[in-house]
One Martini backbone bead per residue (centre of mass of N, CA, C, O) as a GRO file, in nm:
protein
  228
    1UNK     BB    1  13.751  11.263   0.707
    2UNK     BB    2  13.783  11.110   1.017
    3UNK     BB    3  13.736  11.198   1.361
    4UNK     BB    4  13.887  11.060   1.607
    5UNK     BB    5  13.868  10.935   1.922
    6UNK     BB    6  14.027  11.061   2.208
    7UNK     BB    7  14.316  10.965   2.514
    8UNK     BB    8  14.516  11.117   2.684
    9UNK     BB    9  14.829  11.096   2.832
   10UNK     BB   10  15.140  11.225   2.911
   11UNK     BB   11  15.449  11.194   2.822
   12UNK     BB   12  15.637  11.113   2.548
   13UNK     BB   13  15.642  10.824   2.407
   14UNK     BB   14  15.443  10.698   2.205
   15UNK     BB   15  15.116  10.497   2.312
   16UNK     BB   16  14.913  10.310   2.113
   17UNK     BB   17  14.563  10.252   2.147
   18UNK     BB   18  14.355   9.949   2.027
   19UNK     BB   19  14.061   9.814   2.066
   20UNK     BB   20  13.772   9.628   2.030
   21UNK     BB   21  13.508   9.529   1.960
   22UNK     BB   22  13.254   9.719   2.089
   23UNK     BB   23  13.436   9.935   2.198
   24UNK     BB   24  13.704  10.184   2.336
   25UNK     BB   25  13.916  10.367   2.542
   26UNK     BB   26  13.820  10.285   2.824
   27UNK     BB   27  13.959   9.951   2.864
   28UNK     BB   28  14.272  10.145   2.910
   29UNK     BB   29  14.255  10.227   3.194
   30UNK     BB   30  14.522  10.081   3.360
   31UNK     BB   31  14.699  10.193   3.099
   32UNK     BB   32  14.731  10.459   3.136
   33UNK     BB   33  14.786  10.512   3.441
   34UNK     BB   34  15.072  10.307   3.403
   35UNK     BB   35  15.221  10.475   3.134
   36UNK     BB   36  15.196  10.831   3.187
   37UNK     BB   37  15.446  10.801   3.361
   38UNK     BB   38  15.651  10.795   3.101
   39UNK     BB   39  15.419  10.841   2.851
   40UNK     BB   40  15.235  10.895   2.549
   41UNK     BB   41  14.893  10.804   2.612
   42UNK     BB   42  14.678  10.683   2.314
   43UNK     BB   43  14.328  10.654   2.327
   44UNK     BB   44  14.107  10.488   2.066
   45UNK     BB   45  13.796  10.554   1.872
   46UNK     BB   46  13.678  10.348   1.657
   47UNK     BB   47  13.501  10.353   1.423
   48UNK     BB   48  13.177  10.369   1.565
   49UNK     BB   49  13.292  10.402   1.808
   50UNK     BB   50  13.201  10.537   2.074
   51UNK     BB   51  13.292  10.888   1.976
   52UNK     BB   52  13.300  10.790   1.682
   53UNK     BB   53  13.268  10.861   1.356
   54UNK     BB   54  13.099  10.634   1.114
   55UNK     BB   55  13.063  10.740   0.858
   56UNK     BB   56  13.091  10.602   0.486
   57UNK     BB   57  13.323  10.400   0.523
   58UNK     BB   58  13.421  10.116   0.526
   59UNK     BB   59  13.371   9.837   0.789
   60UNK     BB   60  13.691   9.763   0.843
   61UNK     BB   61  14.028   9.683   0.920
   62UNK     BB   62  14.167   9.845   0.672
   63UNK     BB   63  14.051  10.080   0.739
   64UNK     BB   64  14.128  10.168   1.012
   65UNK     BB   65  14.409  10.181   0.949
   66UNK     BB   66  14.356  10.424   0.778
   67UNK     BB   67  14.268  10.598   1.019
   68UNK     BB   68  14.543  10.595   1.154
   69UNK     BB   69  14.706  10.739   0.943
   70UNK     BB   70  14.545  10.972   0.977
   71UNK     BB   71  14.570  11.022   1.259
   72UNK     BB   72  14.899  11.066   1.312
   73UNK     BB   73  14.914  11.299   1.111
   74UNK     BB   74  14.755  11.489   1.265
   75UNK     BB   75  14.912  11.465   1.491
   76UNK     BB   76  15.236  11.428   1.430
   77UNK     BB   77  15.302  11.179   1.416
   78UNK     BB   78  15.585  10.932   1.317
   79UNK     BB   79  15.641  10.732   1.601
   80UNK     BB   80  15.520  10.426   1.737
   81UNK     BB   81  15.345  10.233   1.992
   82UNK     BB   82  15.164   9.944   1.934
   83UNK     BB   83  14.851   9.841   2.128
   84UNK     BB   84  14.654   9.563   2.059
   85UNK     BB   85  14.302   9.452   2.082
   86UNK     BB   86  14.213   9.234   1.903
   87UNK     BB   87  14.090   9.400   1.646
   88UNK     BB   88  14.342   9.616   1.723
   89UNK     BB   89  14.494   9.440   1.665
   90UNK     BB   90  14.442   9.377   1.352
   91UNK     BB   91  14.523   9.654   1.284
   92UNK     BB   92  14.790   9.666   1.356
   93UNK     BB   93  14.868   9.420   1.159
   94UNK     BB   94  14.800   9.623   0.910
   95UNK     BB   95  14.969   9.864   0.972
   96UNK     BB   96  15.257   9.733   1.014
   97UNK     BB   97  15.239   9.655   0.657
   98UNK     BB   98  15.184   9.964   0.551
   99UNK     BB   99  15.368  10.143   0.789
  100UNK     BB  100  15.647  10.062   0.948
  101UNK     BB  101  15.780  10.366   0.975
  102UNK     BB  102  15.588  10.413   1.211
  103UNK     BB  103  15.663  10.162   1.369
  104UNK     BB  104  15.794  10.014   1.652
  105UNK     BB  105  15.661   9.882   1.830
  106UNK     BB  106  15.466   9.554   1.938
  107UNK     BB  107  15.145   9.479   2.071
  108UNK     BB  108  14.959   9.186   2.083
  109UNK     BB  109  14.625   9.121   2.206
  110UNK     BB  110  14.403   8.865   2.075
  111UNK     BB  111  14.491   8.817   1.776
  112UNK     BB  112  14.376   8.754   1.423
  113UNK     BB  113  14.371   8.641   1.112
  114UNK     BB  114  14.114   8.474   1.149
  115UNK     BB  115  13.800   8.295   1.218
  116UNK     BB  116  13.937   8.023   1.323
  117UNK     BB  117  14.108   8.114   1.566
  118UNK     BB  118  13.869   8.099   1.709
  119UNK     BB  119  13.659   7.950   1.879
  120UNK     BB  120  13.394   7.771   1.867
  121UNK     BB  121  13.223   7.856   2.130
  122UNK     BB  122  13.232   8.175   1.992
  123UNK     BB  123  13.218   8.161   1.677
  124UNK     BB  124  12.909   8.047   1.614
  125UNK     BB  125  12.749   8.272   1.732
  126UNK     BB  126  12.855   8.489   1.542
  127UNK     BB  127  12.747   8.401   1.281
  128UNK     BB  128  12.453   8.361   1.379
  129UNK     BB  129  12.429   8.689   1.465
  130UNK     BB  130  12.484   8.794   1.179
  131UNK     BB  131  12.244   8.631   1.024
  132UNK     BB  132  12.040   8.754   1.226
  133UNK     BB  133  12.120   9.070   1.167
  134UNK     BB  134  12.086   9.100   0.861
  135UNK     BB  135  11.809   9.052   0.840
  136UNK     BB  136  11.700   9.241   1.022
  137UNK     BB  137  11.843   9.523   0.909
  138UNK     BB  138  11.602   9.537   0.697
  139UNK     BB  139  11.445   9.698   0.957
  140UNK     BB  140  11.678   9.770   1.130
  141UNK     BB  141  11.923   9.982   1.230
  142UNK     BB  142  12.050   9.821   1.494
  143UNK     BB  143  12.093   9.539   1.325
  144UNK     BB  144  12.285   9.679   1.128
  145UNK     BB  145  12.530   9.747   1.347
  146UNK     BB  146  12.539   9.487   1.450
  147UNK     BB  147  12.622   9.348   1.194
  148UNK     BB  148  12.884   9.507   1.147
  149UNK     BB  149  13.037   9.389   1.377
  150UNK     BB  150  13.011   9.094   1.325
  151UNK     BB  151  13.144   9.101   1.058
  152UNK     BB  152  13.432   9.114   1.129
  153UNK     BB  153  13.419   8.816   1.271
  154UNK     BB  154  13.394   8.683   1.025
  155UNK     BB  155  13.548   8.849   0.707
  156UNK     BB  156  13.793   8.938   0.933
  157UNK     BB  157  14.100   8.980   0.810
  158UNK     BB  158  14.245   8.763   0.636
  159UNK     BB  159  14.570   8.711   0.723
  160UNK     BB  160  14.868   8.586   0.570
  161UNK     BB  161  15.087   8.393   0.756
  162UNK     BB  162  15.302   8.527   0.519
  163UNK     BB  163  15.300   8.805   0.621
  164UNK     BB  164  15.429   8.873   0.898
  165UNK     BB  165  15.739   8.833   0.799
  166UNK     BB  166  15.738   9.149   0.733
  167UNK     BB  167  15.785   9.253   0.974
  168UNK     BB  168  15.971   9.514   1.177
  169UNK     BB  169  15.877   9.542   1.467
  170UNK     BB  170  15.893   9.440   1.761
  171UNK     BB  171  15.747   9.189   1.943
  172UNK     BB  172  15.454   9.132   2.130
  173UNK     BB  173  15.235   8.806   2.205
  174UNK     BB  174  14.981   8.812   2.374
  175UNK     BB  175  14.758   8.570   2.612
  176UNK     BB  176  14.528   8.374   2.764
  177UNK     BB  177  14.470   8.101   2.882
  178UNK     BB  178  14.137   8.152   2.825
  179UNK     BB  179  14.104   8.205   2.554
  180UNK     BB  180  13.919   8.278   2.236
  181UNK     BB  181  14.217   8.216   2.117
  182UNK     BB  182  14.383   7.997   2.010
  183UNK     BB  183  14.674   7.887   2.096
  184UNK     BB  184  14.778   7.824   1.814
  185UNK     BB  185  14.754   8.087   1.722
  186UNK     BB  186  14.919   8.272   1.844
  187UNK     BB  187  15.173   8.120   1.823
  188UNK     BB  188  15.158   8.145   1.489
  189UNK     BB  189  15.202   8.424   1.510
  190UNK     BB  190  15.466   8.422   1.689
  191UNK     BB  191  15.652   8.254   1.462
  192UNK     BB  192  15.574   8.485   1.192
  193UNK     BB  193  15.710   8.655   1.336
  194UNK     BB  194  16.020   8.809   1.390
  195UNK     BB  195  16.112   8.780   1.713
  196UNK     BB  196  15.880   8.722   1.862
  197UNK     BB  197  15.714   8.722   2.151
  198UNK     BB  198  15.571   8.491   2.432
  199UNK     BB  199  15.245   8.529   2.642
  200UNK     BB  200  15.094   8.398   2.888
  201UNK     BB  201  14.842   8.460   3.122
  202UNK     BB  202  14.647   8.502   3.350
  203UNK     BB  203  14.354   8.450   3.201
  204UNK     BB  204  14.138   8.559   2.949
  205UNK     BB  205  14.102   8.811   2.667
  206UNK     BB  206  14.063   9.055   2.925
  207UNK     BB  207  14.371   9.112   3.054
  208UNK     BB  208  14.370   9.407   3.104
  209UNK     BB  209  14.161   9.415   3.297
  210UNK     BB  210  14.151   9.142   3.467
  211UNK     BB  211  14.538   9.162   3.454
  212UNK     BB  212  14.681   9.459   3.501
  213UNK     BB  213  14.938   9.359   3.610
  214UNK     BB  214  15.046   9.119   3.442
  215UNK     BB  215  15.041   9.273   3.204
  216UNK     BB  216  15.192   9.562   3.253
  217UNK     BB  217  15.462   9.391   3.337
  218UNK     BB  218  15.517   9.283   3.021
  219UNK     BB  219  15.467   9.545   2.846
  220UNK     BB  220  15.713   9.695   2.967
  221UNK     BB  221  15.949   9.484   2.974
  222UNK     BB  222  15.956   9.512   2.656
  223UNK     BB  223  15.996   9.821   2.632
  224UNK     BB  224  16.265   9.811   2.746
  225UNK     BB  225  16.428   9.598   2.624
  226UNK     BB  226  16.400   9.704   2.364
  227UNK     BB  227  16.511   9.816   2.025
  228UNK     BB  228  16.403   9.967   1.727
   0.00000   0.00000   0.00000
């Protein structure tokens, strides 16, 4: 079993942060500060992320998902709300599909089914940094590691949209006017998800970080006025 690090703060109904490939728990500074006034805001530094040890098992999305339901037992989480960014939305959507009990609400930021999701003038460089980084890793250990993350990007999480369907949580699916992910995709996201709001608002991919009153605005009121 992996120990995941983690950053807590408040008390309250647990709503649990969920960060992006190559990042930590640190993205979700400006909603810890914000969510803590009312819940028990927990973000998570996903496998090989931030302060977590990499471990022995598979680097994939579905694998994070299971660390997850490990870190929850753990934790003595019996339900939480999950707002997970870009491939944290996609570990949420494996999570939600495989332990639907652990979940009350959802909130997908920036989630993709497939790598065509992504726009092509982002999707292009990664697939080719991924291939030119599987190369050089047999040589490099650093270029191994950055393999492994780009590898998410490029094989991960190929999620079929008619499992969506299967959501049993109250969703909201947000994302930037100017996302990475395409607006076509985002908006499929949220048709086949049943019942699930679609908010897209001012901003790139990084909406948490980069207009967090206007996030934190919609997830709030989301959570106000839902009930699982």
């Amino acid at each position: 079993m992996t120990h995941l690090y983690y950053k807590e703060k408040g008390k309250g109904k647990p709503l649990i942060l969920l960060h992006g490939n190559g990042e930590d728990s640190s993205y979700f500074e400006s909603q810890m500060d914000y969510f803590s006034q009312t819940r028990r805001v927990i973000a998570v530094d996903t496998r090989g992320h931030g302060r977590s040890p990499r471990g022995p098992a598979p680097f994939t999305i579905r694998q994070f998902a299971e660390d997850l339901r490990e870190f929850v037992e753990e934790m003595g989480i019996e339900r939480a709300d999950l707002l997970g960014f870009s491939d944290g939305g996609n570990i949420a959507i494996i999570f939600a599909l495989r332990y639907p009990e652990r979940v009350d609400r959802l909130i997908l930021n920036g989630a993709n089914l497939w790598s065509r999701g992504v726009k092509p003038s982002v999707q292009i460089p990664i697939i080719l940094g991924y291939y030119a980084a599987s190369f050089f890793g047999h040589f490099s250990g650093k270029a191994r590691a950055n393999a492994e993350l780009l590898r998410l990007m490029v094989k991960d999480p190929n999620i079929e949209q008619e499992e969506l369907r299967n959501i049993q949580s109250p969703t909201l699916v947000i994302a930037g006017e100017r996302d990475m992910i395409r607006e076509e995709h985002t908006r499929l996201i949220a048709a086949e998800i049943p019942g699930a709001e679609l908010r897209i608002i001012p901003g790139d991919h990084f909406i948490a970080a980069g207009n967090p009153e206007a996030f934190n605005r919609e997830v709030d009121r989301f959570l106000r006025e839902t009930v699982s």
